[in-house]
C-alpha positions as CSV (number, residue, x, y, z in Angstrom):
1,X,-1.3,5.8,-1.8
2,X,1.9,6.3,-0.5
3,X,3.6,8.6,2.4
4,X,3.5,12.2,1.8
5,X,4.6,15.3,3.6
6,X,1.4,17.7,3.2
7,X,2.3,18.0,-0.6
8,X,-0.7,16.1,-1.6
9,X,-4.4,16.8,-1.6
10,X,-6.9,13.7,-0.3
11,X,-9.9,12.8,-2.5
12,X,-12.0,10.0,-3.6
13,X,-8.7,9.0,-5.9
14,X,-5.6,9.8,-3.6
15,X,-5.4,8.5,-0.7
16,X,-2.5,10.2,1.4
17,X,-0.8,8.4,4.5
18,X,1.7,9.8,6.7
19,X,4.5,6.9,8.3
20,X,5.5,7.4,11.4
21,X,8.5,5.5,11.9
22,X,9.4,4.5,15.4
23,X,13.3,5.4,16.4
24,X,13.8,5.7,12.6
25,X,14.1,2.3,11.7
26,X,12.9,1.4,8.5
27,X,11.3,-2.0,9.4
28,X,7.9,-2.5,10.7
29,X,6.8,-3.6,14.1
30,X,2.9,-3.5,13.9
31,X,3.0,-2.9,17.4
32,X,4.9,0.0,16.9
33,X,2.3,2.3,15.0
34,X,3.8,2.1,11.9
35,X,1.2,0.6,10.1
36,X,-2.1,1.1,12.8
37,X,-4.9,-1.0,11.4
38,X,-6.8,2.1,9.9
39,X,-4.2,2.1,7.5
40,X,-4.5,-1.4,6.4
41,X,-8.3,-0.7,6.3
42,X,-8.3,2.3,4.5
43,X,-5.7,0.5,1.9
44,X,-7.6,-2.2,1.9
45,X,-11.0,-0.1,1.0
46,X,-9.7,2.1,-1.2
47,X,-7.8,-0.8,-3.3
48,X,-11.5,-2.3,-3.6
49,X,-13.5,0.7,-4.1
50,X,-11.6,0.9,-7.2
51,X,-11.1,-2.5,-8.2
52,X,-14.9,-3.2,-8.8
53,X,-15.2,0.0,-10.4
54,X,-15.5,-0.8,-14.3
55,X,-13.5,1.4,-15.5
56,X,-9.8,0.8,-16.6
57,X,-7.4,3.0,-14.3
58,X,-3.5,2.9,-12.8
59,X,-2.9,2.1,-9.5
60,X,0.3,4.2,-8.7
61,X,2.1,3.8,-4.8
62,X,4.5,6.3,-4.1
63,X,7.0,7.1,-1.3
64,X,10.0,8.3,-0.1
65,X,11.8,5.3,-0.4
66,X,9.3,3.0,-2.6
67,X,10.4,-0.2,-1.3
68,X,8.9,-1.9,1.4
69,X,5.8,-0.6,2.7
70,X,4.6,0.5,-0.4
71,X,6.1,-2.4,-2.4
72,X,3.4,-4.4,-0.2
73,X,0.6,-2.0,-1.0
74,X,1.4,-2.5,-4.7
75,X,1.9,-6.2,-4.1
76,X,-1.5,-6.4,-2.5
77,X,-2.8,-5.2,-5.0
78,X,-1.2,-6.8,-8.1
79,X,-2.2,-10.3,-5.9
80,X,-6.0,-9.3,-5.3
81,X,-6.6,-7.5,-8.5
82,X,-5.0,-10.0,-10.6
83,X,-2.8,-7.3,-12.2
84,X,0.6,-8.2,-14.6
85,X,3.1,-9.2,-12.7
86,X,6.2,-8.4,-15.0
87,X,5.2,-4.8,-15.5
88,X,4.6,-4.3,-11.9
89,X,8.4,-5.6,-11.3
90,X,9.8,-4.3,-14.5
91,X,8.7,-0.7,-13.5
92,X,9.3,-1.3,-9.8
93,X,12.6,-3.3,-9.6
94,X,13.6,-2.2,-6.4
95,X,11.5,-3.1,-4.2
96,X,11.1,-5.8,-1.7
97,X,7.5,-5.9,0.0
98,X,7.4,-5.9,3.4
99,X,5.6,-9.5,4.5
100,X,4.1,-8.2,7.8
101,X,2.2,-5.3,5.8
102,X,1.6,-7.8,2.8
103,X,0.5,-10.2,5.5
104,X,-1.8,-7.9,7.5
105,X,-3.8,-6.4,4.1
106,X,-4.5,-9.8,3.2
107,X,-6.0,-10.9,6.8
108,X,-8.1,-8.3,6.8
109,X,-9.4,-9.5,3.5
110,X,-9.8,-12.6,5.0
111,X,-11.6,-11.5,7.9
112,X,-14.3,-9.7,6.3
């Protein structure tokens, strides 16, 4: 999961997303397009295809930045998936999840 610039490859185990940030602001304004709801689906999808898969595997969200979009990806998922919280903000210190993304991968949980 994370933002890419055609470097790589989509498959059943990477999921590539490309953010479009509006005037080049780094927050998020739903509204804007920065995170269209096919995003939060396909996130939301892919995070469970591979949660009730059986076997053991890492979860690794990269980006340009890594902080805030991502850190809400990876924050989803540590929440749903019951993952280890201190290694998730030992390895990943910097980031600060971004509570409308956080907020809209969890409603859509809800909604199902």
């Amino acid at each position: 999961l994370g933002a890419y610039n055609q470097v790589l490859v989509e498959s059943d185990k990477v999921m590539c997303l490309n953010w479009l940030d509006c005037g080049g602001y780094h927050t998020l304004d739903i509204d804007c397009g920065h995170f269209p709801p096919e995003y939060c689906k396909r996130i939301v999808d892919f995070i469970l295809k591979w949660h009730n898969d059986p076997t053991p595997r890492t979860l690794n969200v990269n980006c340009m930045l890594g902080r805030s979009r991502s850190g809400a990806i990876g924050m989803f998922a540590w929440q749903y998936c019951t993952l280890d919280f201190q290694d998730f903000i030992t390895k990943s210190p910097q980031v600060n999840p971004n509570k409308h993304v956080l907020r809209a991968l969890w409603k859509l949980v809800q909604d199902r």
